[in-house]
C-alpha positions as CSV (number, residue, x, y, z in Angstrom):
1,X,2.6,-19.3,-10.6
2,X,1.2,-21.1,-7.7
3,X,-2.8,-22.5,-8.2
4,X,-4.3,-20.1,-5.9
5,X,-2.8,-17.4,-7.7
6,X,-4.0,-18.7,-10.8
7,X,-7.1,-18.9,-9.9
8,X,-7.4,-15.8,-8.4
9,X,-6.1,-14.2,-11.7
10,X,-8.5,-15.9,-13.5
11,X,-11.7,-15.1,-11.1
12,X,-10.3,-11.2,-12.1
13,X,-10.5,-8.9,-15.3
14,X,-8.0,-6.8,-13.8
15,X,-5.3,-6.8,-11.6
16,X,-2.7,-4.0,-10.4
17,X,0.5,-5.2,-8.7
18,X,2.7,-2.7,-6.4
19,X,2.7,-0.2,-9.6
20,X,4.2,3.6,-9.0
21,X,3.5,6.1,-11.0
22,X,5.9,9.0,-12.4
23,X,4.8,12.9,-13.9
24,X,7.7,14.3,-15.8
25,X,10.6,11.7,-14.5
26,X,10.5,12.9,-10.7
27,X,6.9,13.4,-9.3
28,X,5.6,10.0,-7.7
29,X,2.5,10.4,-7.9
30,X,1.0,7.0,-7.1
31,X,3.1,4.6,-4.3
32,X,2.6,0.9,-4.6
33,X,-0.5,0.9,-5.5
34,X,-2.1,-2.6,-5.9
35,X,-5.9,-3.9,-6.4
36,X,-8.4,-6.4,-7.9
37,X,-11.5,-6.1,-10.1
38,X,-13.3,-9.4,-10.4
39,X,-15.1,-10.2,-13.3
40,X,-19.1,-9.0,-13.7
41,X,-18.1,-6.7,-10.5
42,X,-18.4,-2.8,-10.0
43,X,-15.0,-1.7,-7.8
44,X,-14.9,1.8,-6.3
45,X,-11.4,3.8,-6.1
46,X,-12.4,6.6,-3.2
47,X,-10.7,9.2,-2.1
48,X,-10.5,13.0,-2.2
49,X,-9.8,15.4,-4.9
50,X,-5.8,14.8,-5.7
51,X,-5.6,11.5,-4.4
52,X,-4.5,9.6,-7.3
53,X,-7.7,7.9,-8.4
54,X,-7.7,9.3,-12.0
55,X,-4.2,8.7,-12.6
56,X,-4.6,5.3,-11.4
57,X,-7.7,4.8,-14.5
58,X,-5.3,6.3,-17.0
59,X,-2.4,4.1,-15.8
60,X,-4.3,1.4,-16.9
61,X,-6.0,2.7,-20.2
62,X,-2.4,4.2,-20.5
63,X,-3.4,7.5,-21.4
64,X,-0.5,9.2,-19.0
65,X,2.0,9.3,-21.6
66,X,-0.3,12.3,-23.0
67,X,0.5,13.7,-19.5
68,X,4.6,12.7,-19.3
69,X,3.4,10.3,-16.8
70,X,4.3,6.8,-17.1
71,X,4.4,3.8,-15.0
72,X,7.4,2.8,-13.6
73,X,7.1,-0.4,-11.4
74,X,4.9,-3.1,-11.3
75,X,2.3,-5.1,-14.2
76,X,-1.3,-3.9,-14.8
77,X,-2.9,-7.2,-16.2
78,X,-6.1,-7.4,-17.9
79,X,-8.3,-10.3,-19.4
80,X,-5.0,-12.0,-18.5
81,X,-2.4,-10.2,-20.3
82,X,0.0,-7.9,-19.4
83,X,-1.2,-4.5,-21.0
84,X,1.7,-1.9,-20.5
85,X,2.8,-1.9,-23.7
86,X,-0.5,-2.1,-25.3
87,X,-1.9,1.7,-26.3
88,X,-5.3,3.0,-25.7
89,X,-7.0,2.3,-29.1
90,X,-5.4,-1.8,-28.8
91,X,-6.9,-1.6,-25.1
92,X,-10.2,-0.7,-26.7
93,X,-10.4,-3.0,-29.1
94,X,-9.4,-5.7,-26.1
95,X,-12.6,-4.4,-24.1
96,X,-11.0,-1.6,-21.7
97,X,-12.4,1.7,-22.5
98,X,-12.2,4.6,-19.8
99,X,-15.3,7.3,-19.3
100,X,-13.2,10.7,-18.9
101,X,-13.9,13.0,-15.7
102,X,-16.0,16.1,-17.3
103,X,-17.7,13.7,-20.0
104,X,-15.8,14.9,-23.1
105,X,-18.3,14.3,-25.9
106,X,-17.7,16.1,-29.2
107,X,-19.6,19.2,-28.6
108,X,-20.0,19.5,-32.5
109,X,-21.5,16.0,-33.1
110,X,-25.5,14.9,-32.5
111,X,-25.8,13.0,-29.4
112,X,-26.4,9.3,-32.3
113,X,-23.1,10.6,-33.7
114,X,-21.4,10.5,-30.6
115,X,-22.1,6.9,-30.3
116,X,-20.9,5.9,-33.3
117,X,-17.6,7.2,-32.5
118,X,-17.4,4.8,-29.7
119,X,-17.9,1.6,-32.3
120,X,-15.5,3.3,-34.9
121,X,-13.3,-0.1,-33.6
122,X,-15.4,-2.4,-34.2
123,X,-15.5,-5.0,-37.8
124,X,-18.9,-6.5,-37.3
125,X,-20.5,-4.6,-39.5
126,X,-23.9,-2.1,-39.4
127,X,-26.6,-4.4,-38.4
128,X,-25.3,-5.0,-35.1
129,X,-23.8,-1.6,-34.7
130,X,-27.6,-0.8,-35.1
131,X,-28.3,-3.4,-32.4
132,X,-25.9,-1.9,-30.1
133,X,-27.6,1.8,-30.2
134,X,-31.0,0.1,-30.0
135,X,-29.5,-0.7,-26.8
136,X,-27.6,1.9,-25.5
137,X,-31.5,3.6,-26.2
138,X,-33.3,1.1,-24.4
139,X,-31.0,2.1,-21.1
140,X,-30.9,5.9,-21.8
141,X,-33.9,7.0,-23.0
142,X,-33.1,10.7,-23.0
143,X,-30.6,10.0,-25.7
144,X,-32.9,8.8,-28.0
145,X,-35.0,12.1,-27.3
146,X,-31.9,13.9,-28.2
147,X,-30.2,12.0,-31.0
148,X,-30.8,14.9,-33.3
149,X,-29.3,17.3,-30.9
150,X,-25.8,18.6,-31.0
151,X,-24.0,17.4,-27.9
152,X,-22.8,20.7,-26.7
153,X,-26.1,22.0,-26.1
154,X,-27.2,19.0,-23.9
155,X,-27.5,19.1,-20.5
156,X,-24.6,18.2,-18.1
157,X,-26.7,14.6,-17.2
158,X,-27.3,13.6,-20.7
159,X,-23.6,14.4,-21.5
160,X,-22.7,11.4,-18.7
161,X,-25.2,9.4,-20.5
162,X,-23.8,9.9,-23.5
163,X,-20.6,9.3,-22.8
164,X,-21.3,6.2,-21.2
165,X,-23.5,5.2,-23.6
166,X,-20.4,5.9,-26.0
167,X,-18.4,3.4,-23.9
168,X,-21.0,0.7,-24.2
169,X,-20.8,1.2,-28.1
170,X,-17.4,-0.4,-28.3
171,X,-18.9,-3.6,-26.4
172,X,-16.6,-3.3,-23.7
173,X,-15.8,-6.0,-20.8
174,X,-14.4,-3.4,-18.3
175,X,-15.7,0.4,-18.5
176,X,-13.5,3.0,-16.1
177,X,-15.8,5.3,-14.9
178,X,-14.0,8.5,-13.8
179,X,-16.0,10.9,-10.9
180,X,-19.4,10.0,-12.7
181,X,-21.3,12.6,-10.3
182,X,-19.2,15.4,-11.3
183,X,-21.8,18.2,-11.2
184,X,-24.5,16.6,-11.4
185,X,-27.7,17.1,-9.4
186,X,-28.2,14.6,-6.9
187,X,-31.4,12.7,-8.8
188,X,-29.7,12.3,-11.7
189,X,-26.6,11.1,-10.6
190,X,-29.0,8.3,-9.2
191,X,-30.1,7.6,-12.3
192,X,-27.0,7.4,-13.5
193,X,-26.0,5.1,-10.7
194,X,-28.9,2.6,-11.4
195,X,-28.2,2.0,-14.6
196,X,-25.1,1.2,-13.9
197,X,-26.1,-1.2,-11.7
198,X,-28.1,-2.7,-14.9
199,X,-25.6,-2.7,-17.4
200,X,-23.7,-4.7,-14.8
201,X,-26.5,-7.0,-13.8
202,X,-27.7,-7.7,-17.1
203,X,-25.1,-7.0,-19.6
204,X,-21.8,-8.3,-17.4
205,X,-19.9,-5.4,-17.9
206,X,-17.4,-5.0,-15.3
207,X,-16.9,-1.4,-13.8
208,X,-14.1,0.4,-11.9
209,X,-15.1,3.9,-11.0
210,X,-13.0,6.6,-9.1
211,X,-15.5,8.4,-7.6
212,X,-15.5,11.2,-4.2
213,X,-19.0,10.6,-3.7
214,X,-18.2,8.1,-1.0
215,X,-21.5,7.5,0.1
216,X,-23.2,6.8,-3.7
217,X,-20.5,4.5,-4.8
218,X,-20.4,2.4,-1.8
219,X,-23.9,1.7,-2.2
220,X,-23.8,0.5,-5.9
221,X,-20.2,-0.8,-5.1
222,X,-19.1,-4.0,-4.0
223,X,-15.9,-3.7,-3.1
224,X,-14.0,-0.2,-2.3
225,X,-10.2,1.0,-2.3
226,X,-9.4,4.4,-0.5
227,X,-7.0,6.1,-1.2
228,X,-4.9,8.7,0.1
229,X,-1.6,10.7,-1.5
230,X,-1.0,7.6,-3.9
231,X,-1.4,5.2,-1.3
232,X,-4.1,2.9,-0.6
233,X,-4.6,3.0,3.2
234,X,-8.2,1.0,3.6
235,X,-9.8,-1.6,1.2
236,X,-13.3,-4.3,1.9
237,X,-16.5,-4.8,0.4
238,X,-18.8,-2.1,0.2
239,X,-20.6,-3.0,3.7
240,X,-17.5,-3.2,5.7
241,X,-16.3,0.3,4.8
242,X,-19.6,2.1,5.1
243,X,-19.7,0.6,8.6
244,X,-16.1,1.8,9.4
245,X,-16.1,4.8,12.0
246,X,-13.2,6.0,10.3
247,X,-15.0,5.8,6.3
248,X,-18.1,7.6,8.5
249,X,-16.6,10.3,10.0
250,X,-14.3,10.9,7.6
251,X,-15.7,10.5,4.3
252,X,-19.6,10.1,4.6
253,X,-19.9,12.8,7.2
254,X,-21.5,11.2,9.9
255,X,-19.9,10.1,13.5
256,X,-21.3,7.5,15.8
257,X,-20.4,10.6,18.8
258,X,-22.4,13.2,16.4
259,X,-22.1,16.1,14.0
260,X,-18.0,17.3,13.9
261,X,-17.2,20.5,13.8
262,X,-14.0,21.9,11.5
263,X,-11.9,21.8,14.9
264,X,-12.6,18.3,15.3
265,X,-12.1,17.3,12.1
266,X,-8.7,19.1,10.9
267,X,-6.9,16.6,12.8
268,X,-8.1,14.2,11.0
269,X,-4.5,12.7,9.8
270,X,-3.6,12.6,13.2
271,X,-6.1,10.1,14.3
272,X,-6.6,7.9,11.9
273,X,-6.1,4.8,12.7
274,X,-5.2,2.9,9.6
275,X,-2.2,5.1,8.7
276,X,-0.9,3.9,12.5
């Protein structure tokens, strides 16, 4: 290994090299996909629905044997190791923990029981699991409203929070975040959004989100990927593609020749110029 590239694997958490993903033995789903997530940074995967951004978050927490999907060319490295072997719970305890799409929280379990699941890993003992909730309260103050409150009768909002909150129980270096504004309203999304931003600002966590709300990630973002039917096909930093006519039109909505209508737009793959 050369120095730059030892340096540049060191200045990252997480690193994905040319990998291709594979549903039972013959779907490619993802096509040499390759990307970067330094360390203390939030990295947004874009795209639209079917894409490939969730299977690219469970190639790396290696949930897609659960799915007969596997990875079957190229290295997903994280904290500097090679983690393909690894399985999810090892990856947890390493500090790589995804956030499902849809929240998932036990339905059946208090909101405080849910986070205790998410240290159930952990061998330091109560106090500082104590610590650790005291925290995850001090960020989500709803949750400590509803600690009492079964899970399954909490709102959609306070699910997310939870099952972020979760996350950030297992004292995680990298969370993946997975379509965090699913079906949420817009003002709590935002909220959402913003702590985010603190957890990263103040706590270091690193966060890769997958996200089709182009226009929220890319302003809590600092660097995006797009991607596109397993391919990425347009990556900068956060101000470079929210400047991008192409990200505008096509994404964000907006045009710098005005409002498109449906006829404009559908042919959309046939004018793109990055895919040239």
């Amino acid at each position: 290994m050369s120095a730059a590239a030892a340096q540049q694997n060191s200045d990252n958490i997480l690193a994905i090299n040319n990998i291709e993903v594979i549903y039972d033995h013959v779907i490619l789903v993802l096509k040499g996909v390759s990307l970067n997530v330094p360390k203390k940074g939030i990295v947004a995967i874009l795209g639209a629905n079917g894409a490939g951004k969730t299977t690219t978050l469970k190639a790396i927490s290696n949930l897609l044997h659960a799915e007969r999907g596997e990875v079957s060319k190229g290295s997903i490295i994280f904290d500097g190791k090679e983690i393909h072997d690894q399985s999810p719970n090892e990856l947890v305890r390493q500090g790589c923990i995804q956030v499902m799409e849809g929240r998932h929280c036990f339905a059946h379990l208090t909101i405080e029981e849910n986070l205790l699941t998410g240290a159930f890993t952990r061998p330091d003992g109560r106090a500082a699991i104590k610590r650790d909730m005291e925290r995850v309260y001090n960020y989500f103050p709803r949750l400590r409203e509803r600690r009492n409150s079964l899970a399954g009768y909490t709102s959609g909002g306070e699910q997310q929070m939870c099952a972020v909150g979760r996350a950030l129980m297992s004292r995680p270096k990298l969370i993946l975040l997975d379509e965090p504004s699913m079906g949420l309203a817009p003002q709590i999304v935002e909220e959402i959004f913003d702590i985010v931003r603190d957890l990263n600002a103040k706590e270091g966590v690193t966060f890769l989100l997958a996200e089709q709300n182009t226009n929220m990630a890319l302003k809590y973002a600092q660097y995006g990927y797009i991607l596109e039917n397993g391919r990425i096909v347009l990556d900068g930093d956060a101000a470079s593609l929210r400047d991008n006519e192409d990200v505008k039109e096509f994404y964000l909505g907006v045009s710098g020749a005005g409002r498109k209508s449906f006829r404009d737009v559908k042919h959309y793959k046939r004018r793109k110029r990055w895919l040239a």
